[in-house]
C-alpha positions as a Markdown table, in Angstrom:
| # | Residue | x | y | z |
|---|---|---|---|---|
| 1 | Unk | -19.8 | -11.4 | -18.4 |
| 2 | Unk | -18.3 | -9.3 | -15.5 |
| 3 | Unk | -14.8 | -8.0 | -15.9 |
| 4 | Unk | -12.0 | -9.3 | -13.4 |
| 5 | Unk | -10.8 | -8.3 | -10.3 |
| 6 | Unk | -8.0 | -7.1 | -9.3 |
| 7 | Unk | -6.2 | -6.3 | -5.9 |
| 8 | Unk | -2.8 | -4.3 | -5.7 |
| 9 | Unk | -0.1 | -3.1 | -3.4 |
| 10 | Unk | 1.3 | -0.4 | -5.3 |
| 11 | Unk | 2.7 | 3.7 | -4.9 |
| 12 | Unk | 0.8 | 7.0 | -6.2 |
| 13 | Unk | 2.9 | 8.3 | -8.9 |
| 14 | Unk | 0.5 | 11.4 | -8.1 |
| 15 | Unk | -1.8 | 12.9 | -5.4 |
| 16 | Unk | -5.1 | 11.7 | -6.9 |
| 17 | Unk | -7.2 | 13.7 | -8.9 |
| 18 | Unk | -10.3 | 14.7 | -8.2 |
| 19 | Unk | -13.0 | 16.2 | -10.2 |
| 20 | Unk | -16.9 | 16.3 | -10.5 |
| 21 | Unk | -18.8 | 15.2 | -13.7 |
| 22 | Unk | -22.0 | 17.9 | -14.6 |
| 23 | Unk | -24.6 | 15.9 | -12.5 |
| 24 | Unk | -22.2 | 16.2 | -9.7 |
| 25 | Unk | -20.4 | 13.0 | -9.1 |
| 26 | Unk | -17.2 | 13.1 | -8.0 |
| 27 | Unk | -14.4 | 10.8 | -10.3 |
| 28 | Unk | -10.6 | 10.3 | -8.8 |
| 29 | Unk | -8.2 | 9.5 | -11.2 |
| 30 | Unk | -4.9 | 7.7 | -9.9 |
| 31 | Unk | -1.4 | 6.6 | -11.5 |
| 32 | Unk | 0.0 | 3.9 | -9.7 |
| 33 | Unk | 3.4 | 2.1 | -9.9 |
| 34 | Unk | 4.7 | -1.1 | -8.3 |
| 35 | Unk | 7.9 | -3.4 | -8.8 |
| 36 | Unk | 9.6 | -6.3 | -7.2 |
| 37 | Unk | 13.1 | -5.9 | -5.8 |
| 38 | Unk | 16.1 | -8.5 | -6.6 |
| 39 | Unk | 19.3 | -8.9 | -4.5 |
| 40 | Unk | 22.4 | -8.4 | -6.7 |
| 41 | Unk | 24.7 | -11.5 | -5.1 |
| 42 | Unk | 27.9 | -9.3 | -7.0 |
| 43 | Unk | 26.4 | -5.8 | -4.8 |
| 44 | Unk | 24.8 | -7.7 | -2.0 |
| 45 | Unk | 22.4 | -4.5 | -2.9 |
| 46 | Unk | 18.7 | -4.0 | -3.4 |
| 47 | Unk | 17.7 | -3.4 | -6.8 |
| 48 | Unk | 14.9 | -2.3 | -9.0 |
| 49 | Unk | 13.7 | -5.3 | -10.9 |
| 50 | Unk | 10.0 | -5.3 | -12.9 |
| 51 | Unk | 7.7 | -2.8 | -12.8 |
| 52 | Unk | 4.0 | -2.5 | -13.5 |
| 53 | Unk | 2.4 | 1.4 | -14.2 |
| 54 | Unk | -1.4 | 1.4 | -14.0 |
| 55 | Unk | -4.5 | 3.7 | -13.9 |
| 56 | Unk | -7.3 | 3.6 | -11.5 |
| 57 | Unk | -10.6 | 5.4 | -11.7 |
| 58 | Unk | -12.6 | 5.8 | -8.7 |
| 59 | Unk | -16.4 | 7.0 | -8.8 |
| 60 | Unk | -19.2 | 8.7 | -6.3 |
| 61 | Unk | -18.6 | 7.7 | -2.5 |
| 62 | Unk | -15.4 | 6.1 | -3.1 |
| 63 | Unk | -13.8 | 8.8 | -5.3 |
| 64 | Unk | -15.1 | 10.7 | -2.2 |
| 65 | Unk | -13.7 | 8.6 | 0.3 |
| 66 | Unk | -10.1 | 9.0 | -1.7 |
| 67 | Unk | -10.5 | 12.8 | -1.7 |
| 68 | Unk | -11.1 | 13.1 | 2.3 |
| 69 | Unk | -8.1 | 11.0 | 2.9 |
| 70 | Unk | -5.4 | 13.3 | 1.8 |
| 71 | Unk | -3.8 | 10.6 | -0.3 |
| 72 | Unk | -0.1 | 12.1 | -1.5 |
| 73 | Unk | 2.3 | 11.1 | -3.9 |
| 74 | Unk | 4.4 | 8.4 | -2.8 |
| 75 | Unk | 1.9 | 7.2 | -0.5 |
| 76 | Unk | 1.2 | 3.0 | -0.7 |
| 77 | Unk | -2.3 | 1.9 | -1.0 |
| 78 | Unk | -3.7 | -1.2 | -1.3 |
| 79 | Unk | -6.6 | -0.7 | -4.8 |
| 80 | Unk | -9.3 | -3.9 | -5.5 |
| 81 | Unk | -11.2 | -3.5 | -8.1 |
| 82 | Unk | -12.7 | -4.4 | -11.8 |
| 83 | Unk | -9.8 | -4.3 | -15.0 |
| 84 | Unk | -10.7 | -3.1 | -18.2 |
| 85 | Unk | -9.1 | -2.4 | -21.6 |
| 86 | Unk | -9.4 | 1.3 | -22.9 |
| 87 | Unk | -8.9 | 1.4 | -26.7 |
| 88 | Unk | -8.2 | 4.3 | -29.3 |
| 89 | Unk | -6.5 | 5.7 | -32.3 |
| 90 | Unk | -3.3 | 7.5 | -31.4 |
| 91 | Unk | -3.7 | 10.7 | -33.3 |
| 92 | Unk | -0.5 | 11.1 | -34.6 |
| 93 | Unk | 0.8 | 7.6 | -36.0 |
| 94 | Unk | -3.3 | 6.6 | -36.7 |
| 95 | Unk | -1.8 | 3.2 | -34.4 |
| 96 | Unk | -4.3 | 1.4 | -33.0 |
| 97 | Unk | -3.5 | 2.1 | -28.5 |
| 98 | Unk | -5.0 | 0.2 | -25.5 |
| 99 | Unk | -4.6 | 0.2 | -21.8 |
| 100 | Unk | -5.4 | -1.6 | -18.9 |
| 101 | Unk | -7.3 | 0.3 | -16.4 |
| 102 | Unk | -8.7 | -0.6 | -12.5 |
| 103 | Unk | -12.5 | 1.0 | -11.8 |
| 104 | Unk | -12.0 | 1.4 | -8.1 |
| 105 | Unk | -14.2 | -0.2 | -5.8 |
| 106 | Unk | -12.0 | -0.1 | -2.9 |
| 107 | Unk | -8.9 | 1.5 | -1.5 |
| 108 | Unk | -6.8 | 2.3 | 1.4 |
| 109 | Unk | -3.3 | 3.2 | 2.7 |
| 110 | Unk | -0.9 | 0.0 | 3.0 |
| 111 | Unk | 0.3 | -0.9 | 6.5 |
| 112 | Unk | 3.3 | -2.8 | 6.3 |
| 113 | Unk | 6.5 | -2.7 | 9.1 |
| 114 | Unk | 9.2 | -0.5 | 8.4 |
| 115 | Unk | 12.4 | -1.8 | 6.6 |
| 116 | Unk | 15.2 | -2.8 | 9.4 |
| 117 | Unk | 18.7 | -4.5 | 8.6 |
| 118 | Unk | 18.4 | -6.6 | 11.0 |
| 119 | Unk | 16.0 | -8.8 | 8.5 |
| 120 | Unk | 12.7 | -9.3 | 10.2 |
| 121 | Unk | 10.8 | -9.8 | 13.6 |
| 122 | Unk | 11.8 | -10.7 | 17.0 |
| 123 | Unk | 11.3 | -13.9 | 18.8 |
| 124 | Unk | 9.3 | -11.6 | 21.0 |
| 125 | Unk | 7.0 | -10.6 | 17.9 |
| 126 | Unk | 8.8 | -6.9 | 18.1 |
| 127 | Unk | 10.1 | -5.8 | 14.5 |
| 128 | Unk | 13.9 | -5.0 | 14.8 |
| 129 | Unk | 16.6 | -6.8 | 16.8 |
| 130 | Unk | 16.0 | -10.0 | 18.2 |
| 131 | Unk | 15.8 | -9.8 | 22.2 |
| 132 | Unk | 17.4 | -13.0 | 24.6 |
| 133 | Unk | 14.3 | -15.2 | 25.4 |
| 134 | Unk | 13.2 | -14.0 | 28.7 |
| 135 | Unk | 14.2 | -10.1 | 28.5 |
| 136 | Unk | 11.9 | -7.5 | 28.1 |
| 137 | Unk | 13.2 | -4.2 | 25.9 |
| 138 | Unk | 13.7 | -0.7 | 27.9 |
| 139 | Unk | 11.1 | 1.1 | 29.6 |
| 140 | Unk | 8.6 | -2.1 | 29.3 |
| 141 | Unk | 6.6 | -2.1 | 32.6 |
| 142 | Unk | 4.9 | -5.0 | 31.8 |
| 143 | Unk | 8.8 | -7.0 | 31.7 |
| 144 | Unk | 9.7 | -6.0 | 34.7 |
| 145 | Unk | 9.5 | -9.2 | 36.8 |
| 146 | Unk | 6.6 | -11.5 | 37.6 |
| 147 | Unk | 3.2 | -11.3 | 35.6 |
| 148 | Unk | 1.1 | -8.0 | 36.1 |
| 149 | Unk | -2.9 | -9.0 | 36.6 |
| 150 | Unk | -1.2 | -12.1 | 38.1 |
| 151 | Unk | -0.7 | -12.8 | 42.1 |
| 152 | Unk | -0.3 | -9.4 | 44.0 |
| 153 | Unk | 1.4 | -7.5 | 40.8 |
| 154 | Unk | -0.6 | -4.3 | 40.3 |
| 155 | Unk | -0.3 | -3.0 | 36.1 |
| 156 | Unk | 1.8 | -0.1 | 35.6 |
| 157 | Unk | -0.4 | 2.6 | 35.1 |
């Protein structure tokens, strides 16, 4: 039976670590965290609600692939992948320990809009303030009357 998959969105609680097993393979260890944010109605403020803390393990061309992209602390990566249970003795209690670990089959640096107050996207598909329908922002040669490509408008560049 083949062990699940898993995909998550979560932060490096470290730069990865990479090191290379005696035949040469390269392994990438990661600690990542994630949580889910709540509104406090009393605060109208953001707050930390649940959190998940997991380990992934990455081998040969991926663990690779992880080393080459400079991942850093902080940084949020998107992880997919198998879940297994590690299990051991802890050595000073004799209590039986287990863990959930992610074998890495993929990874790669979440892309995701930055956070504005103004709550989300534009009519215009623009993150950030909503614009009057009809208005182009600043500096947009493309808004600046008529329809370039269109009639005897030339493109801006």
């Amino acid at each position: 039976m083949a062990l699940p998959s898993i995909t998550v969105t979560a932060r490096l609680v470290d730069a990865p670590e990479i090191r290379y097993s005696q035949s040469g393979t390269a392994i990438a260890k990661l600690r990542l965290v994630s949580n889910s944010r709540k509104l406090n109605k009393d605060t109208q403020q953001w707050e930390d609600a649940d959190v998940w803390w997991g380990r992934g393990t990455a081998f040969a061309r991926t663990a690779e692939a992880i080393a080459e992209a400079g991942l850093q602390k902080g940084d949020l990566v998107t992880v997919r992948g198998d879940v297994k249970t590690d299990q051991w003795e802890d050595q000073q209690s004799g209590a039986k320990r287990s863990a959930d670990e992610v074998i890495v089959r993929d990874i790669g640096r979440a892309l995701t809009p930055p956070r504005q107050q103004s709550g989300g996207y534009a009519a215009n598909g623009s993150f950030g303030q909503p614009q009057q329908q009809g208005s182009a922002p600043a500096g947009d040669p493309w808004g600046q009357g008529g329809r370039p490509g269109f009639g005897d408008d030339a493109p801006p560049f």
